[in-house]
N, C-alpha and C positions, 0 to 999 in steps of 0.2 A: 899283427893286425894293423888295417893299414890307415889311417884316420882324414878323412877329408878336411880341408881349413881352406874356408873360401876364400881366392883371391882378391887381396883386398885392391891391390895393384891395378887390374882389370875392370872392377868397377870404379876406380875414382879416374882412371884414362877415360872411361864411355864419358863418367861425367861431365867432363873438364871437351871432351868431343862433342856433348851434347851444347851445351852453352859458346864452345867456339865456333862451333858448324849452324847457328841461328844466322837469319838473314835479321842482323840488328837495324837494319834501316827502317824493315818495317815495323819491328818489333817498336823501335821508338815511337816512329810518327803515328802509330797506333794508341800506343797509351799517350800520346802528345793530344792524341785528338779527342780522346779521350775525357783526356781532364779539361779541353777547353772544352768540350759538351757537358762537366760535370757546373763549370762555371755558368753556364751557360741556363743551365736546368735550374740552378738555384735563384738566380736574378728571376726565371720565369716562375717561379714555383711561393716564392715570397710573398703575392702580394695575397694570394687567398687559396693558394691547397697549404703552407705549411700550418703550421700549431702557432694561436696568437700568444704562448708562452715562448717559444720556440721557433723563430725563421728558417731556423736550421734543419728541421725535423724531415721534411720531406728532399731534401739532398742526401741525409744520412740514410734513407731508405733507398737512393735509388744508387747512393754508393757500396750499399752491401748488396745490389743487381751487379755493381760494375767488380765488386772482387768475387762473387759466386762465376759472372762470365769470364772473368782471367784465369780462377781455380782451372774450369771446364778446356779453356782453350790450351790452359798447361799441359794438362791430360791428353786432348787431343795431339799435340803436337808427338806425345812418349809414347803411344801407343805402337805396336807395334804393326807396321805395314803390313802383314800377311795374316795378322788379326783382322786388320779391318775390312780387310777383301772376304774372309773368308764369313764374318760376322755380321755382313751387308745387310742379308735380309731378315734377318732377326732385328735390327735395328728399325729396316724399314716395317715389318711388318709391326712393330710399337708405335711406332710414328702414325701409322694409321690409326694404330684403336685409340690414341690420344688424340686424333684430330677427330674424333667421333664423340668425345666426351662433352662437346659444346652442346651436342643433342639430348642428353640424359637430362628430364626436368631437376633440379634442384641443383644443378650443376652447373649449368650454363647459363652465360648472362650474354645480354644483346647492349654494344655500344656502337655509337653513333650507325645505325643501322645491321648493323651484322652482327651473327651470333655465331665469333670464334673466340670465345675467350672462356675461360673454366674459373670462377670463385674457387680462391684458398684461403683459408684460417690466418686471420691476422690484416685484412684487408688486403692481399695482395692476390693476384691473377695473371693465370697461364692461358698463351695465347698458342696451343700448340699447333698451328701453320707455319711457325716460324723455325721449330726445329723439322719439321716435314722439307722446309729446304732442303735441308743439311739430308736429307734419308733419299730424295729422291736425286739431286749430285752424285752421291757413294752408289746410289743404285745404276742409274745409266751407265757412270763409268765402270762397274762392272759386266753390265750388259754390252757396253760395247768395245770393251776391250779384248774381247774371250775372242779374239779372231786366231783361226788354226794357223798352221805356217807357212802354209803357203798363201793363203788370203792377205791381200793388199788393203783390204777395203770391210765393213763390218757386215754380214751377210743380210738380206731385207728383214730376216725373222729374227734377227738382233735389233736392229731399227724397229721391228713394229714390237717388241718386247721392251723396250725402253719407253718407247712412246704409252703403253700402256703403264707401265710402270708409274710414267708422268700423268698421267690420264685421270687415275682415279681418285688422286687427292686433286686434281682441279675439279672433279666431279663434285667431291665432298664439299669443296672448298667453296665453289660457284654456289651450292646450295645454302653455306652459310651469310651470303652478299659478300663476300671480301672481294671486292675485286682488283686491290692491289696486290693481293698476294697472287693474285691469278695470272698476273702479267708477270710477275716479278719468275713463277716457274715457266711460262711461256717462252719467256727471255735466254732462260737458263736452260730448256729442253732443247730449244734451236740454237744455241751455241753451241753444246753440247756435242748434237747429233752433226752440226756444222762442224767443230775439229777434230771427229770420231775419221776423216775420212770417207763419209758415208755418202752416195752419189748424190750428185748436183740435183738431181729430180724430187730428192727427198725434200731438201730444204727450198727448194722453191715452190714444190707442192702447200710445204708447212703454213710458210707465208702465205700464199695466195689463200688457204685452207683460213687462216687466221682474218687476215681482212673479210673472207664472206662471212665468214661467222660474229665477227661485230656490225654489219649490214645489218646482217639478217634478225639478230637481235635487237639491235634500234628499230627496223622498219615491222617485224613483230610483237612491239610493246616485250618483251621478255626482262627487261630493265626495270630495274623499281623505279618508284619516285625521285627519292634522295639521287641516285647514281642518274635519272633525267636531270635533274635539276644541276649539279656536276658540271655535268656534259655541257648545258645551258649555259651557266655562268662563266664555263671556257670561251665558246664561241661567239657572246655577249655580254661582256663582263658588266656592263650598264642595267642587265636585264634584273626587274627584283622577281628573285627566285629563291626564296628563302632565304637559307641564313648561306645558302653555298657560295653567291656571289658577292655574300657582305663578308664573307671569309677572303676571297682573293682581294678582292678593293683592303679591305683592313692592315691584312700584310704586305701590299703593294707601297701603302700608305708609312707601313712601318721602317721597311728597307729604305724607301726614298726619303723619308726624313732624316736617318744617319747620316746621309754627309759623309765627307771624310775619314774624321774621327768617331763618331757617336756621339751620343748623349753621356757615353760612361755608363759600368756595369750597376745596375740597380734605380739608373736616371732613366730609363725611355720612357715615355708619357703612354706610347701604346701597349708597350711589356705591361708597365705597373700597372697601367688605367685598365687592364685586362679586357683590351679592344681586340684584341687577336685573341681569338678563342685555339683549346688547347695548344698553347704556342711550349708549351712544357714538350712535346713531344713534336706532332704531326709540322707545328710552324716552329719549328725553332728556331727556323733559320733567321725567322721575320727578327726576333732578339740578336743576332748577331749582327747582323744587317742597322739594325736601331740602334744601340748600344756601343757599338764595338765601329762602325761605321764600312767605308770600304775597307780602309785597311785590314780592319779585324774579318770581313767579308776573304777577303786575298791569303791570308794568313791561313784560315782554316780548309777554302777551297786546296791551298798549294799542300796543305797534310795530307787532305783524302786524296791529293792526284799523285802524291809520294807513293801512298798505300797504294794507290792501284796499278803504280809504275811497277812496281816491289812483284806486288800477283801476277803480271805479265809476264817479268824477267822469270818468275818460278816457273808458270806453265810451260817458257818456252823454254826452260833449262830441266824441265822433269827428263827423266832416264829413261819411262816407258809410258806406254800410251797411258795408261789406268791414273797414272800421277797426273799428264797433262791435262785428261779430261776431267781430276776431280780440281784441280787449280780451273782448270778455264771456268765449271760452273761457278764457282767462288768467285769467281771475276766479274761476270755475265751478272751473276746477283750482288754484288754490291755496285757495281757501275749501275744497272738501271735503276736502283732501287735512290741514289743517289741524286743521278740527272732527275729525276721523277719529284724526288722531295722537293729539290733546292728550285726545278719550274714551276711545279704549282704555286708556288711562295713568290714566284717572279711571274706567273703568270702566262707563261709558258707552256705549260701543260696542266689539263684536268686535276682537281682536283681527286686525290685515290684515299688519302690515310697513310699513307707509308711515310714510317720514321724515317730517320737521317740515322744513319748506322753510326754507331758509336757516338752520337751528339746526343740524340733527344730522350726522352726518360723513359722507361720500359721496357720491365727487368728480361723478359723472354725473346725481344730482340737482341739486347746487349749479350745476353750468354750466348745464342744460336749466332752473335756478329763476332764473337770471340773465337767459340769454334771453329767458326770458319777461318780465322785467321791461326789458330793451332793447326788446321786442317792443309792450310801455305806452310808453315812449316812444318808439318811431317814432310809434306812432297817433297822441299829444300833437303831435308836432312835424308831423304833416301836418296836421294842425286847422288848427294856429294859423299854418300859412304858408298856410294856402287860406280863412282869414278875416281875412289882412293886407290 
């Protein structure tokens, strides 16, 4: 009889493969940035969301966001590559009925004008547009990687299947008012479909498609109020329009007082005096900027531009196309999502609501920002086992 005894040999080699084949540079500057956003949250969160027994209290909530998002990204990264191709759209098709649950009365709650967020037991809340990134990424690139062997290029009914793929969670998603998240997959579907190899016509259609379709929406009122006023307080930040243009003036105010140095972490007069509204999250940056000054500004823009050097060098070093194009979405969506926080904070760009990835508080961005970055290293680690 003949008795199996697993090799124990063979699994502590994958292990010891697993942890030596990590791209550690991003892996650091990731939790580097990490903890300067956990710093970050606390200084902003002190002066009136934490507990007056406890200043602590709402940092250690959003530090069990930041190790449930590491859990997930850990996971991401083990899974196995021809799982996740072949598990795509059972993934995507959950992602959708969870971005539908903002609809169901008793479920869904409306902030700061949109209603994409789901009440959970314990005061906490799921923002499920944010893991819908992550579904519609994995979906494209396998819609547009399935090219046969002699095809150069993705065929048009693989383009217009991915674009619908993308389609109908911005459908969902426009209907909830988010309209950061709207852009954030707009960004990612045209990248996308751009390093799919997919003809020059597509993606310049895309674009031109994209600009009529913000026209035609300003010049047909299809805009709420809030997202008018936005728009307002960008191209006349002097104008009083509610509280949208006393938001950009306030963190313009906040960053320019820093200085050099800062105030120091817990010293900013606009952090603490709670003149920058949700600066826990949406302005966080306005806190680092105040607090921490340029330097501390310099410090944390040179992590996230580490991180996103890291996501380049992977997409451009995946093995096959399905790897490249799920790194390039991951790219596409933390670069704009990025440029977009850190300008409206500077004034630069409208204001949308999108956090600063891995800085600002909110547990359902941090795990779908973690994922994505297990999602860079699954691609790293299928490279480099398919050019051993």
């Amino acid at each position: 009889m003949t008795i199996f005894v697993p090799d124990t040999d063979v699994r502590s080699s994958s292990r010891r493969g697993y942890w030596r084949d990590l791209d550690w540079i991003l892996l650091i500057a990731a939790f580097a940035v990490t903890v300067f956003g956990s710093m970050l949250v606390w200084s902003a969160s002190k002066a009136d969301m934490a507990s007056p027994t406890d200043s602590t209290s709402y940092l250690k909530r959003h530090l069990i966001n930041v190790a449930l998002g590491v859990v997930l990204g850990f996971l991401a990264s083990r899974v196995d590559y021809r799982w996740l191709r072949a598990y795509t759209p059972i993934i995507y098709g959950v992602s959708v009925f969870l971005l539908l649950l903002p609809f169901v009365p008793g479920l869904g709650t409306r902030i700061a004008g949109a209603r994409a967020w789901v009440d959970l037991p314990g005061g906490f809340t799921l923002q499920p547009s944010e893991f819908m990134k992550i579904a519609v990424i994995l979906m494209m690139a396998v819609l547009l990687s399935e090219k046969r062997d002699v095809e150069i290029e993705p065929r048009d009914r693989d383009v217009l299947l991915s674009l619908a793929a993308a389609g109908l969670p911005i459908l969902i998603i426009l209907a909830q008012n988010d309209t950061g998240t709207v852009l954030i997959l707009a960004s990612v579907s045209l990248s996308i479909i751009a390093v799919s190899g997919a003809r020059t016509r597509w993606v310049v259609g895309l674009i031109g498609g994209a600009v009529v379709s913000v026209l035609l929406a300003i010049q047909l009122g299809l805009l709420k109020e809030y997202q008018v006023q936005r728009l307002t307080s960008f191209i006349n930040p002097s104008a009083d329009v509610s509280s949208a243009a006393y938001n950009a003036n306030q963190a313009r105010i906040a960053i320019g007082g820093g200085g050099w140095f800062g105030y120091g972490l817990f010293n900013g007069p606009q952090t603490q005096g709670k003149f920058v509204p949700v600066n826990e999250s949406d302005f966080i940056f306005t806190v680092v900027g105040e607090e921490l000054g340029f330097i501390g500004v310099a410090v944390l823009i040179l992590l996230l531009a580490i991180v996103l050097w890291r996501a380049v060098t992977i997409a451009y070093r995946a093995d096959d196309l399905y790897g490249r194009l799920v790194a390039t979405g991951v790219v596409a969506w933390l670069a704009f999502q990025l440029f977009e926080n850190i300008g409206m904070s500077l004034g630069i760009m409208p204001i949308t609501g999108i956090p600063l990835p891995m800085v600002s508080a909110g547990g359902t961005s941090m795990m779908a920002t973690w994922i994505g970055v297990g999602l860079l290293q699954n691609v790293r680690l299928h490279a480099v086992r398919a050019g051993s």
